[in-house]
BAMIDREN-858311 format. One record per residue: x, y, z of N, C-alpha, C in turn. Coordinates in pm, whole numbers. Atoms other than C-alpha are relative to their C-alpha. Layout:
BAMIDREN-858311
PT     nu     nv     nw    cau    cav    caw     cu     cv     cw
PT      X      Y      Z      X      Y      Z      X      Y      Z
...
END
This chain:
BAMIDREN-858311
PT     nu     nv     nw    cau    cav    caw     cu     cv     cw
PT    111    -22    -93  -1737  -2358    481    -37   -132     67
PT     33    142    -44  -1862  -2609    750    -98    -44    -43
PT    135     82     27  -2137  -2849    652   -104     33    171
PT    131    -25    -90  -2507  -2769    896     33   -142     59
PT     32    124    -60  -2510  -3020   1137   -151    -41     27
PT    154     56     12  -2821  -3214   1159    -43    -65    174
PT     72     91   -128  -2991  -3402   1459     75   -110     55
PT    -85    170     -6  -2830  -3735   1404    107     34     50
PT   -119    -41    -54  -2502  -3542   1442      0     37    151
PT    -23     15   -114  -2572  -3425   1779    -27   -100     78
PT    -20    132    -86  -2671  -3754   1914     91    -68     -9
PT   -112     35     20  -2357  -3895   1758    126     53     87
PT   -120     13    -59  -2127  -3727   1899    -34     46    141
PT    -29     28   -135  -2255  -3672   2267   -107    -96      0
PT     35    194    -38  -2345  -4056   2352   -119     26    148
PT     69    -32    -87  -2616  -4058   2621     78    -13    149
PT    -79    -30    -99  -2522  -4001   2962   -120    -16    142
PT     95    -29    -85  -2730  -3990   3337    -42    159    -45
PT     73   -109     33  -2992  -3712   3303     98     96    123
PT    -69   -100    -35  -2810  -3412   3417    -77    128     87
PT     31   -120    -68  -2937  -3105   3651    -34     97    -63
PT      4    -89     95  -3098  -2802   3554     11     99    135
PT    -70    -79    -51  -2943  -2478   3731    -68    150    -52
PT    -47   -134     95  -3081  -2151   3755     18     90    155
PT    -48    -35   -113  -2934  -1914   3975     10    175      4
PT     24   -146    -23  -3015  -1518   4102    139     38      3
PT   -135    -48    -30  -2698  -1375   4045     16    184     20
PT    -45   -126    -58  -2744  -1040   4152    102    104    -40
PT    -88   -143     13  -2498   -727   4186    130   -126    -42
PT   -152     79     23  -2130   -854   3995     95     -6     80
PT    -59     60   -143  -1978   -822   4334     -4   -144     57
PT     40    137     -9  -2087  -1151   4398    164    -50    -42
PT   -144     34     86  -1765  -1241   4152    130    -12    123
PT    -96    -64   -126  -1555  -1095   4446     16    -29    128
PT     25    -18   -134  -1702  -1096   4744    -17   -124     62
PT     53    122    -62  -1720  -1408   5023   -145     76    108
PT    133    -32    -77  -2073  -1406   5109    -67   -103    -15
PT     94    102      9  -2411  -1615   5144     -9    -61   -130
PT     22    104    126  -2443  -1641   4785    144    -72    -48
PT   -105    107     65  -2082  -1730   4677     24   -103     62
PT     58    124    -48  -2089  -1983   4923    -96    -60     13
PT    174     85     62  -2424  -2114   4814     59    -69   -128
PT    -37     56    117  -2281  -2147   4480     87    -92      6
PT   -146    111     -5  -1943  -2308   4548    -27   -132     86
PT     81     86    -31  -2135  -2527   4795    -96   -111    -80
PT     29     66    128  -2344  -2641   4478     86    -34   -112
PT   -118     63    119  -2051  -2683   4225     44   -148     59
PT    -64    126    -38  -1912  -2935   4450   -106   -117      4
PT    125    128     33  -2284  -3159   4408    -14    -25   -124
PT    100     -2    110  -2346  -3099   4070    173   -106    -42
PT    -69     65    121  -2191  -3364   3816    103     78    -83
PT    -46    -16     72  -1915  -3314   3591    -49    -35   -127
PT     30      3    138  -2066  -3208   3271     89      1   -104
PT    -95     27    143  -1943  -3282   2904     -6    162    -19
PT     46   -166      0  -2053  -2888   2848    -63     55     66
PT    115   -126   -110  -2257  -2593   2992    -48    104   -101
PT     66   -119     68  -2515  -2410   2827    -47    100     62
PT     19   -114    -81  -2551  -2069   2975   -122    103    -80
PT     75   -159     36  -2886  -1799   2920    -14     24     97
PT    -12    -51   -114  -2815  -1558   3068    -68    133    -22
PT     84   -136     23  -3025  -1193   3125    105     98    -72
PT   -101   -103     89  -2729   -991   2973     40    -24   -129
PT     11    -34    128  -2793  -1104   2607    -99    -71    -37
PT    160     13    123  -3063  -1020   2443    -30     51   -105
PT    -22    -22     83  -3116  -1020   2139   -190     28    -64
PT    141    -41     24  -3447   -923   1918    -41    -25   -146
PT     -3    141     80  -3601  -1200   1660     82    -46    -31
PT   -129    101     51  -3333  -1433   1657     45     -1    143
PT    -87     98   -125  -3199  -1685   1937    170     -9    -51
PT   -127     14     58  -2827  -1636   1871     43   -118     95
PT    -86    103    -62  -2595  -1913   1985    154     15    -10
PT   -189    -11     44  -2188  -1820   2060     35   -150    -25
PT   -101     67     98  -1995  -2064   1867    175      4     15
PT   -137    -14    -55  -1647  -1946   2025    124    -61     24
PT    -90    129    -10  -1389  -2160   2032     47     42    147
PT    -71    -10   -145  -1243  -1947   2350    -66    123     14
PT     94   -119      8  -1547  -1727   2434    113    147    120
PT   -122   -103     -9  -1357  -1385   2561   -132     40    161
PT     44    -88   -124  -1486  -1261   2956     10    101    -40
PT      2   -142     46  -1676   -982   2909    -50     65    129
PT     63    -70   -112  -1728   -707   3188    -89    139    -27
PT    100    -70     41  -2036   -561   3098    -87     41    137
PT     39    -61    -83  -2077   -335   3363    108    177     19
PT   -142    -53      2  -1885    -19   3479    -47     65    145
PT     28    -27   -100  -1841    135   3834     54    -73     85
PT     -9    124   -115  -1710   -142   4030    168      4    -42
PT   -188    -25     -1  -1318   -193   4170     62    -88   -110
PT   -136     63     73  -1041   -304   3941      0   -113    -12
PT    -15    110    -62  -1021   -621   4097   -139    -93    -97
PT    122     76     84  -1366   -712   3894     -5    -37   -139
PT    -18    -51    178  -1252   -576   3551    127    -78    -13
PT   -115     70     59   -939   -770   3605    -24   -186     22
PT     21    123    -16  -1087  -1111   3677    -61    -74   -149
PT     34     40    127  -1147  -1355   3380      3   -176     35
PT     29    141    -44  -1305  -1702   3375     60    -43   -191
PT    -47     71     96  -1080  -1920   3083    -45   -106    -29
PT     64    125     86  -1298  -2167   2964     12    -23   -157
PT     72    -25     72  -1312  -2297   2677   -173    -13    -87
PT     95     40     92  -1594  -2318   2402    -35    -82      7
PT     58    135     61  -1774  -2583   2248    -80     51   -102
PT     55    -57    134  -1813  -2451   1863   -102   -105    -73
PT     34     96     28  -1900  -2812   1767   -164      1     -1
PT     95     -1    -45  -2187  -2824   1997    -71    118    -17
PT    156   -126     -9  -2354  -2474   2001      4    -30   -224
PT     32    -34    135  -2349  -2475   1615   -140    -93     11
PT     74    104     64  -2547  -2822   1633   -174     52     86
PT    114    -53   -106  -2790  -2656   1922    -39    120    -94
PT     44    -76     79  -2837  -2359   1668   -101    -85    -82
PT     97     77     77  -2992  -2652   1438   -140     -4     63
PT    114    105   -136  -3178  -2838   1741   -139    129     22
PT     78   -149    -19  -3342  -2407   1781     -1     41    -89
PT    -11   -104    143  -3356  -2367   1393   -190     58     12
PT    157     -3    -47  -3772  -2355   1459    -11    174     77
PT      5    -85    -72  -3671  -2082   1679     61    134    -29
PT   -103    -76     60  -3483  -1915   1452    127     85     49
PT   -130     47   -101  -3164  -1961   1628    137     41   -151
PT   -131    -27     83  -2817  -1818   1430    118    -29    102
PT   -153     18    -29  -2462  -1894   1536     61    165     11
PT    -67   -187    -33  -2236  -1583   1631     99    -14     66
PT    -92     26    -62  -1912  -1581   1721     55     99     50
PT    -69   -106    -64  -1848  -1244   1876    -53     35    204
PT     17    -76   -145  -1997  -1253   2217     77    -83     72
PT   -127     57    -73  -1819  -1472   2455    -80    -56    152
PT     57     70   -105  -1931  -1515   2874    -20    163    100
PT     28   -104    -77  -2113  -1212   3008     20    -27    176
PT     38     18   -160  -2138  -1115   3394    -67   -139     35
PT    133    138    -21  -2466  -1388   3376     76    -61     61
PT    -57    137      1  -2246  -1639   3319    139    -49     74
PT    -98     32    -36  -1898  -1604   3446     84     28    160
PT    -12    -44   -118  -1962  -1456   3798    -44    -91     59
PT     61     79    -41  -2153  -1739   3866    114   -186    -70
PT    -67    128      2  -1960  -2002   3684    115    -13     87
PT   -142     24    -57  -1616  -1941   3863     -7    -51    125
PT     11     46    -70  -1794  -2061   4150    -44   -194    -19
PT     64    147    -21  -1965  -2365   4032    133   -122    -82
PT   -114     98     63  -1648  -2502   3824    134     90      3
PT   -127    -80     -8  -1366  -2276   3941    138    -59    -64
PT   -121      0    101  -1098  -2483   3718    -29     56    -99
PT     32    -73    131  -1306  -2325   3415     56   -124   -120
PT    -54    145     33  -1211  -2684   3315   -126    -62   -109
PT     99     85     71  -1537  -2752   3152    -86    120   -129
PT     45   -102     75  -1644  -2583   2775   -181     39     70
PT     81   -119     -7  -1907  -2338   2789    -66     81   -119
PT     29   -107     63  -2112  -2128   2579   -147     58     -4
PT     89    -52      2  -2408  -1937   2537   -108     27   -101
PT    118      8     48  -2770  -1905   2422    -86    137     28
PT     25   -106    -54  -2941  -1533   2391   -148      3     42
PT    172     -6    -57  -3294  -1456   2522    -63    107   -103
PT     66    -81    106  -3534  -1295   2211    -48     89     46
PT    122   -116   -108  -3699   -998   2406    -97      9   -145
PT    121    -47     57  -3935   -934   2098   -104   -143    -11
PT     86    119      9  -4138  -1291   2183    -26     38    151
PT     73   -109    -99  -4388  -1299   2451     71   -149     86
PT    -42     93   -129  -4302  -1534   2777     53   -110    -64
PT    -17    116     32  -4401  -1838   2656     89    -62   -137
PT   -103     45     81  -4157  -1880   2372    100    -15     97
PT    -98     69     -9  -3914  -1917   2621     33   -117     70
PT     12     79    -53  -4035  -2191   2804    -19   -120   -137
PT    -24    108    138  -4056  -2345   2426    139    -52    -13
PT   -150     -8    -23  -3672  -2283   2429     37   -117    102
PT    -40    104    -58  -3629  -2496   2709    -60   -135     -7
PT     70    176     -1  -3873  -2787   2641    123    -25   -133
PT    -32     96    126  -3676  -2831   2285    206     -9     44
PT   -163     18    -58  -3288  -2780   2480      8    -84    118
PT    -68    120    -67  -3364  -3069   2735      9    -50    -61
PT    -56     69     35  -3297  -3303   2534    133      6     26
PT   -159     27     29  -2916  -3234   2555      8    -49    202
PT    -27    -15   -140  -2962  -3281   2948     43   -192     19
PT    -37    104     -8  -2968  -3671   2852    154    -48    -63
PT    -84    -42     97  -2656  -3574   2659    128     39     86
PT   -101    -81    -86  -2415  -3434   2938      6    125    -23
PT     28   -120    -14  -2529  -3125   2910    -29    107     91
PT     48    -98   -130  -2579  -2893   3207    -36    141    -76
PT     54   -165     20  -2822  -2586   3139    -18    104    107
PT     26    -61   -111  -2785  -2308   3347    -35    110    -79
PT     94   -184    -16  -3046  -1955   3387     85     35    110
PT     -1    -95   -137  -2925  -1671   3541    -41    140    -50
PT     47   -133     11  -3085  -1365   3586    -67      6    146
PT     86    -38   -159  -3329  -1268   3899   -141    -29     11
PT    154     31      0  -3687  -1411   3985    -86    188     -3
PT     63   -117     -6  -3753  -1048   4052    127    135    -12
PT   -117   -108     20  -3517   -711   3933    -59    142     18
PT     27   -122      7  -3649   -414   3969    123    142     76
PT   -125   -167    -42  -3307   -138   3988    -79    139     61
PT     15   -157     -5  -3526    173   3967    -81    -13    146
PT     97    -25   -220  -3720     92   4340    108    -71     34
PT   -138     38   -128  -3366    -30   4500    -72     97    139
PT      4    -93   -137  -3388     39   4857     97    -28     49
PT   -100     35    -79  -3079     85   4999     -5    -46    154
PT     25     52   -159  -3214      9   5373    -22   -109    -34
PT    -30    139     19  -3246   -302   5220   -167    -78     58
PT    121     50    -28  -3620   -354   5334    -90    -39   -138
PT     69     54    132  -3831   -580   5073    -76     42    -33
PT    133    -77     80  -4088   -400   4868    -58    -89      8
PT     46     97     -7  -4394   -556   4888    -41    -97   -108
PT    -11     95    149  -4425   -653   4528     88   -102    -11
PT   -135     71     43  -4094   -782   4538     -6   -162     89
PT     70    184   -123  -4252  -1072   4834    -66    -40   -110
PT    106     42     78  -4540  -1083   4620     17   -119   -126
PT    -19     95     95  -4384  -1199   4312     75   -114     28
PT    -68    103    -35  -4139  -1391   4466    -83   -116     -2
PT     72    153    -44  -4391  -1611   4658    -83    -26   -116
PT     51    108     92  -4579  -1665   4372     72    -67   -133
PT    -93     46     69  -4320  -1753   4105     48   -137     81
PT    -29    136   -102  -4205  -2033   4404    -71    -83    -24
PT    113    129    -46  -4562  -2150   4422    -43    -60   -111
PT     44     46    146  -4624  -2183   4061    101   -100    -38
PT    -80     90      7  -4316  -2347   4039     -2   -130     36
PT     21    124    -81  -4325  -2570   4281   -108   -117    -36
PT    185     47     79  -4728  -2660   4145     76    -78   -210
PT     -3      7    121  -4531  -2688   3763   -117     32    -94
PT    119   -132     66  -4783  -2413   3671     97     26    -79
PT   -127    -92     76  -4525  -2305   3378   -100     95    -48
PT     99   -124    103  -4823  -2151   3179    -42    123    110
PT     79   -141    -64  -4929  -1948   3474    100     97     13
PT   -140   -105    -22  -4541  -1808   3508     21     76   -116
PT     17    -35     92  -4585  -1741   3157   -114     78   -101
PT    106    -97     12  -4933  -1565   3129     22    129     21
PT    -51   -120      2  -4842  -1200   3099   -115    109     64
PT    104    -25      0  -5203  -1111   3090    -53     51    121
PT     32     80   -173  -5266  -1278   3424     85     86     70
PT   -108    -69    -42  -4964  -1142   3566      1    131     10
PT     55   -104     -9  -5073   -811   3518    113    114     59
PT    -90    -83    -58  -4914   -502   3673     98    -85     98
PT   -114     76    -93  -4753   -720   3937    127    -54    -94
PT   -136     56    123  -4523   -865   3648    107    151    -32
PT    -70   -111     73  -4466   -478   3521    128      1    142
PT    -26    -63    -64  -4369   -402   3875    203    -90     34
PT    -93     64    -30  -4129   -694   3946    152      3    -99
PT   -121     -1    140  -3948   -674   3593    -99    120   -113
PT      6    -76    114  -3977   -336   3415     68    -24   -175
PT    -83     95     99  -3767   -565   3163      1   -115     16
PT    -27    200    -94  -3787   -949   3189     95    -71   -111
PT   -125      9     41  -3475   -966   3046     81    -79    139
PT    -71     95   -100  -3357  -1137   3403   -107   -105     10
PT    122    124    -28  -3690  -1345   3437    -11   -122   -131
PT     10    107     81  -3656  -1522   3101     64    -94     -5
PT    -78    124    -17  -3373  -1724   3199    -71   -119    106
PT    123     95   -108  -3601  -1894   3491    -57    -25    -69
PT     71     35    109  -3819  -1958   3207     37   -103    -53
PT   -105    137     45  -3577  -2190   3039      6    -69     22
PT    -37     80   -160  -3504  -2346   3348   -145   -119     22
PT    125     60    -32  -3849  -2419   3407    -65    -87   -150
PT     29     48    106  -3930  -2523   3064     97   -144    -31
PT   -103    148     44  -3653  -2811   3034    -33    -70     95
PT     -8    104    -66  -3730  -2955   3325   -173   -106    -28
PT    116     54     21  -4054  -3219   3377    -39   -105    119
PT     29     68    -75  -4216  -3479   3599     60    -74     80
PT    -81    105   -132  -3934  -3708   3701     69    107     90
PT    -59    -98    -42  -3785  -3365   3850     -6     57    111
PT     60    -70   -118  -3777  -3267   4212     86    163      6
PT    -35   -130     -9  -3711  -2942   4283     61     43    129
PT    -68    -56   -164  -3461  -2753   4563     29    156    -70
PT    -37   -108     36  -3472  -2393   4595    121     47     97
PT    -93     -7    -90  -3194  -2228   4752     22    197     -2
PT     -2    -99      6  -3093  -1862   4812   -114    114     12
PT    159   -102      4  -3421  -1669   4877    -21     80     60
PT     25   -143    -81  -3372  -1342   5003      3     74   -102
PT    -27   -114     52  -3383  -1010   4856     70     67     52
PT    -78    -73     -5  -3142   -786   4785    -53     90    -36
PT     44   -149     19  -3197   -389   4787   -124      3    -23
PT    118    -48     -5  -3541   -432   4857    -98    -41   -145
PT     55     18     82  -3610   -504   4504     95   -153   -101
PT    -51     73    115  -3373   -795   4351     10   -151     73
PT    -18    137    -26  -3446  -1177   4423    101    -65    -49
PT   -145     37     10  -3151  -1371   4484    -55   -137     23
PT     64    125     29  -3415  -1690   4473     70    -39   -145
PT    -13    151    171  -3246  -2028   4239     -8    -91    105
PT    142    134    -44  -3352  -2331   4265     79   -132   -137
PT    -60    159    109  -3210  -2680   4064   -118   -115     18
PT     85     95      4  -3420  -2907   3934     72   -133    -42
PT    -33     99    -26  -3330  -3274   3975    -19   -127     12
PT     55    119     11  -3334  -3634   3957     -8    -36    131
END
């Protein structure tokens, strides 16, 4: 059996590095994967700025798990197409990265507080691999993943990210993906924006922008407008993350900010030195 890695161990073996980018990005319908459009050229446009990271930590809205922060551990996490409906061409695409078992085990430690387990069966959902093949299309750089607790309330996951920057001084790149705003069941195929779906937008931006995290994270506050935007905030907790790792020396660029089908923000945004 392996020996627990401790603290000391992950500063040991990744050596400090320039503070690194934090990435989170609306990834929308898995067409995206496929298709040349605004967002895949948004993304591939951003791969070519962002640094060559030592790793990539990915939460992403397509695993969630319920008490317990799992962490894949994979040595060669397996593309998974967790979806169904969509051409051939989607189900046959596969991003070959590998892992970094080393590292997520020691990041399981770093989130033992959080009660964080290791797991070696999931691999690189939609989240993560429709969006990575743009930002590092050799798939050249390990990878692995971090799940989102749905039975904790907001603000645990903005805890999540204050205690996972640290690795950002580390060569670490953290990327969220999920959607500032999801709501499937009010799609409008005419493609006109619900007005909730403005609503939350602009204020998720403005809170942002302000580094209001607690107010993005007040549920209370947030009120029906929250229900309306995310009948699940299973895509909103990765922005959470995002927002939680970053801090003061950090400017902010948003990018992508339209809605799709009326109901799904395709607003990300990198925060930066």
């Amino acid at each position: 059996m392996s020996t627990v890695p401790t603290l000391d161990a992950l500063r040991d073996s990744l050596p400090p590095t320039e503070r690194m980018p934090l990435v989170f990005l609306g990834h929308g319908s898995p067409m995206n994967a496929i298709e040349d459009n605004a967002y895949s050229r948004a993304w591939t446009d951003l791969g070519r700025k962002l640094p060559h990271p030592k790793a990539i930590l990915v939460v992403s809205a397509h695993w969630m798990t319920r008490g317990t922060t799992l962490v894949d551990v994979s040595a060669m996490p397996r593309t998974i197409h967790d979806f169904y409906g969509f051409p051939q061409a989607l189900f046959d695409a596969q991003y070959p990265a590998h892992g970094a078992p080393d590292l997520a085990r020691e990041v399981a430690t770093l989130l033992a507080s959080h009660h964080a387990e290791t797991d070696d069966t999931w691999g690189l959902d939609h989240g993560a691999w429709t969006v990575l093949k743009y930002l590092y299309p050799g798939a050249d750089v390990p990878v692995f993943q971090v799940s989102v607790d749905m039975s904790r309330d907001l603000e645990h996951q903005l805890e999540i990210g204050r205690t996972l920057s640290q690795l950002r001084d580390r060569g670490v790149l953290i990327l969220g993906s999920g959607n500032v705003v999801h709501n499937l069941r009010a799609m409008r195929f005419n493609g006109r924006p619900a007005d909730f779906a403005i609503e939350f937008d602009t204020l998720f931006a403005d809170r942002l922008a302000e580094r209001d995290f607690a107010a993005l994270a007040d549920r209370p506050k947030l009120g029906s407008l929250l229900q309306m935007a995310h009948p699940s905030v299973d895509h909103y907790l990765p922005a959470l993350t995002i927002a939680g790792a970053s801090d003061a020396r950090d400017d902010l660029t948003f990018m992508t900010s339209s809605i799709d089908l009326g109901t799904v923000s395709m607003r990300s945004f990198v925060f930066h030195a």
